[in-house]
C-alpha positions as CSV (number, residue, x, y, z in Angstrom):
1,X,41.6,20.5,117.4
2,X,42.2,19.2,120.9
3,X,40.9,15.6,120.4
4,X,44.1,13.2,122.1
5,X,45.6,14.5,125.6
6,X,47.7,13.0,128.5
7,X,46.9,13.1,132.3
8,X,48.6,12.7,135.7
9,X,47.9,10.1,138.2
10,X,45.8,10.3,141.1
11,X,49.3,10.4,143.5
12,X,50.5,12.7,141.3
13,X,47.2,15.0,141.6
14,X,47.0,14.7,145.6
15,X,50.8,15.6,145.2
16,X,50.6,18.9,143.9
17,X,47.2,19.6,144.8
18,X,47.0,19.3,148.1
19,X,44.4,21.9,149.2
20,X,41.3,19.8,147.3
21,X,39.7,16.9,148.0
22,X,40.5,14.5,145.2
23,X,37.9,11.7,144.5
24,X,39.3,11.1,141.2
25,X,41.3,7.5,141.1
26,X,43.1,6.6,137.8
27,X,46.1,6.0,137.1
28,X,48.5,8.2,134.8
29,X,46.8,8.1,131.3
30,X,49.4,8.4,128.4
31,X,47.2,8.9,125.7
32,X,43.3,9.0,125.1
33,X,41.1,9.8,122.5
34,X,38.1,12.2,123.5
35,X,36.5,10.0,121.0
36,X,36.2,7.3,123.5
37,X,34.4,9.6,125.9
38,X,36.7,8.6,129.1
39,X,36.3,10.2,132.4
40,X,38.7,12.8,133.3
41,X,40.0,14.8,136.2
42,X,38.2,18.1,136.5
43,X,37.3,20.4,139.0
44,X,33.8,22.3,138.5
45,X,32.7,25.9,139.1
46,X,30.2,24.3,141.6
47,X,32.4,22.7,143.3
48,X,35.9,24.6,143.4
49,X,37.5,22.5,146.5
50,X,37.3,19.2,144.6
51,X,39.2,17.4,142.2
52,X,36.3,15.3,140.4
53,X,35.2,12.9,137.3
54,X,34.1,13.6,134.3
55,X,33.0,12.2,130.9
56,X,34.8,14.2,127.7
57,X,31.9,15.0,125.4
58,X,29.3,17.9,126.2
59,X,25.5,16.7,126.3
60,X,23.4,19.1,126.6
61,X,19.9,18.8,128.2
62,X,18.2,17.6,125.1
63,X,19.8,14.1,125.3
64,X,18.5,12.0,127.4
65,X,19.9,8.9,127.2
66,X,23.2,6.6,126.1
67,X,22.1,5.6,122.7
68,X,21.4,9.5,121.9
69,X,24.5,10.3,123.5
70,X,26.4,8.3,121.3
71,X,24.9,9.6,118.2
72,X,25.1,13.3,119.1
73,X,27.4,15.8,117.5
74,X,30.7,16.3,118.0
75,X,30.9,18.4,120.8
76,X,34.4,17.1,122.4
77,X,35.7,20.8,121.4
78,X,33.8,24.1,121.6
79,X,35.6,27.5,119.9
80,X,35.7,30.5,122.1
81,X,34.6,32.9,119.4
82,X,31.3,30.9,118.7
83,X,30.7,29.7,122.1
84,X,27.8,32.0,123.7
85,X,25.7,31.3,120.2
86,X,25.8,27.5,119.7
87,X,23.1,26.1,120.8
88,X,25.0,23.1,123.0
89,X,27.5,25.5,124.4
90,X,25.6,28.9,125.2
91,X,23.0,27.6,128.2
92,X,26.3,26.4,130.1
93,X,29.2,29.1,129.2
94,X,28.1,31.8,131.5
95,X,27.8,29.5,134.9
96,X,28.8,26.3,134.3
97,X,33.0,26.3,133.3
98,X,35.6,24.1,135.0
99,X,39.3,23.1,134.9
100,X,40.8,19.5,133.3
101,X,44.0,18.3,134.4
102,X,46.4,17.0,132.1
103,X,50.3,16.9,131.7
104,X,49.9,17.4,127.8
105,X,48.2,16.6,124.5
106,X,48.6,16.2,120.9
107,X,48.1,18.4,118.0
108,X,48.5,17.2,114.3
109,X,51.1,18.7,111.2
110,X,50.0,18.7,108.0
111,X,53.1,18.1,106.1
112,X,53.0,19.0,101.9
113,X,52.8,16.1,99.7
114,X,51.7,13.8,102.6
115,X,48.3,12.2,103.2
116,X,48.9,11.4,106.7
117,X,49.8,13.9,109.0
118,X,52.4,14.1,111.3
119,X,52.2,14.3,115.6
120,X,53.4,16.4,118.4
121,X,53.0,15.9,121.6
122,X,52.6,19.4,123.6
123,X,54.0,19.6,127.5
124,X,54.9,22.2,130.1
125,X,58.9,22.1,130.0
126,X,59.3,20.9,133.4
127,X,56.2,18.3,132.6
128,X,54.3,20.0,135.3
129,X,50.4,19.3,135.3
130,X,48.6,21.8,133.5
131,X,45.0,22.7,133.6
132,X,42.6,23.5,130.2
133,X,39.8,25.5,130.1
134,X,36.2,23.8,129.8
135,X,32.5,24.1,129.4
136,X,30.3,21.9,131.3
137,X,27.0,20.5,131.5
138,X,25.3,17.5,134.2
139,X,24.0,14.8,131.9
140,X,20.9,12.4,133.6
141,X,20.0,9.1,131.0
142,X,16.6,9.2,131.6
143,X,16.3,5.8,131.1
144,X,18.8,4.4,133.6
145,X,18.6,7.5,136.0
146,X,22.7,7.6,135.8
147,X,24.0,11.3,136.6
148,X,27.6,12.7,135.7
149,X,29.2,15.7,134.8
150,X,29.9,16.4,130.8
151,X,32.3,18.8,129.1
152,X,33.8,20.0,126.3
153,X,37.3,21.5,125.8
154,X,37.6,24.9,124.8
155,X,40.0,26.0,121.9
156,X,41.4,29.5,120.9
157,X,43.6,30.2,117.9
158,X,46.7,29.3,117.9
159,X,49.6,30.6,119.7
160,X,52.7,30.8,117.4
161,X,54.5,27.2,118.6
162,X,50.9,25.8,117.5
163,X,50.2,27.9,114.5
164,X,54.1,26.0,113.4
165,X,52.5,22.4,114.7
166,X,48.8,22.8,114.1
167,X,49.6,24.0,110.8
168,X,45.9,23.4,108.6
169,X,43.4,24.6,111.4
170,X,45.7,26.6,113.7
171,X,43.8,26.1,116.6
172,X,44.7,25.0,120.4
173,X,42.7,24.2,123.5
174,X,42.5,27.3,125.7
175,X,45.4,26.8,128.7
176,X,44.2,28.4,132.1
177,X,47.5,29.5,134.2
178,X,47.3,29.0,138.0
179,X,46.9,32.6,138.3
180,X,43.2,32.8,136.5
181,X,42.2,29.8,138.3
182,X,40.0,31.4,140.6
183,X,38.7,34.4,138.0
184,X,37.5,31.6,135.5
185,X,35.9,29.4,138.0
186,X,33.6,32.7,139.2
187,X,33.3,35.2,136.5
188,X,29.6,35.5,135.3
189,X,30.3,38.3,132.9
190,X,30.5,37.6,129.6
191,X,33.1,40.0,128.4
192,X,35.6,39.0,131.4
193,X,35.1,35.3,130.0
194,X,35.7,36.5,126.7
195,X,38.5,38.2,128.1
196,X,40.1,34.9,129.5
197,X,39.9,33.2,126.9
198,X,43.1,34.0,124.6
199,X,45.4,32.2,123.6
200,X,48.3,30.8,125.9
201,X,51.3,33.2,125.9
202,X,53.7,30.8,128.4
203,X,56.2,28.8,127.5
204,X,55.2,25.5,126.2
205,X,57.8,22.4,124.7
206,X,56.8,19.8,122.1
207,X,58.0,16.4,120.5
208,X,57.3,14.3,117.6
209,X,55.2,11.4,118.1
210,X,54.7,8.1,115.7
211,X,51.6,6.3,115.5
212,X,51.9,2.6,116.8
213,X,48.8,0.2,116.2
214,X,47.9,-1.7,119.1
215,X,45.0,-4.3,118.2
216,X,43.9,-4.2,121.8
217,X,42.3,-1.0,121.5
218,X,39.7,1.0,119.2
219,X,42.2,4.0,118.8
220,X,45.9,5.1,117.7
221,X,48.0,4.6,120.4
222,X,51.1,7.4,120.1
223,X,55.0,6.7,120.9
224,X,57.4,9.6,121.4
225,X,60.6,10.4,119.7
226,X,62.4,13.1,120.3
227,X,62.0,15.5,117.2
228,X,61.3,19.0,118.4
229,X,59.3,20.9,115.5
């Protein structure tokens, strides 16, 4: 599953994007864990001229505040062929979809005989930025009144280079070409959503990455080497 992805700077986002309005302001982001819950660059269905921030993990309305939102279920993925029945996901599917930026992510490879997988890192082959597909909901701590988008990535099955890397699960996160921005950000119908979301048939280059242990954070940090699968 999508858990670990890469993203582009702000410069780089106002460079290529430069019909939106970009309040997002990070620098480039190498490698982070959905696990962490950071905020991302997104742009939302409700508001298709911007380039905003959001905070990786879906809460839907029920939670209502931090501590519960910490606790919740895992909802940094949600599959596309269970999506419009489970019970976080099928409130916000229809309306509420959006776009995250990111130059890549990583997928793992189960390797026979090993315990620990292996690591690929997964990139356009001109490392162009790249936009996934996403479900989102507006999360309000009802305790601190704090308000901020929420989302979840959105996987398909694998296309063949990930069905060779993602080798035990054979999923991916669902890649939205340029071309379907617009369609994906404004369908309401169900079966042209279902429709969009298939998996990604472009061209797509990968690496081998090794895990490197950094005390200064909470989660694997990843260092390439170049070992295509």
């Amino acid at each position: 599953m999508c858990y670990h992805t890469s993203h582009p700077s702000e410069k780089e986002i106002r460079k290529k994007f430069k019909g939106l309005g970009v309040e997002y302001d990070q620098p480039e982001i190498h490698h982070v864990s959905g696990f962490a819950r950071p905020y991302l660059p997104v742009t939302l269905s409700n508001a298709q001229d911007k380039i905003i921030t959001a905070r990786w993990k879906l809460l839907p309305f029920w939670v209502k505040n931090e501590d519960e939102a910490k606790k919740y279920a895992n909802t940094l993925n949600a599959e596309s062929e269970s999506i419009f029945e489970k019970a976080s996901y099928k409130n916000y599917i229809t309306k509420q979809r959006g776009l995250l930026y990111v130059d890549g992510f990583y997928e793992p490879h189960k390797v026979k005989g090993q315990k620990e997988t292996e690591n690929y890192y997964i990139y356009k082959p001109n490392k162009e930025i790249f936009t996934l597909g996403i479900v989102y909901s507006q999360f309000t701590d009802q305790e601190t009144g704090e308000t901020y988008p929420t989302f979840s990535i959105i996987t398909t099955k694998a296309n063949p280079l990930l069905e060779e890397i993602h080798n035990e699960k054979k999923r991916m996160p669902l890649i939205v070409p340029e071309s379907s921005h617009e369609e994906w950000l404004n369908t309401n119908d169900k079966e042209d959503i279902k429709q969009l979301m298939i998996p990604y048939d472009g061209e797509l280059s990968s690496h081998q990455t090794v895990r490197v242990t950094d005390p200064r954070m909470t989660d694997t940090n990843f260092a390439s080497i170049q070992d295509k699968i």
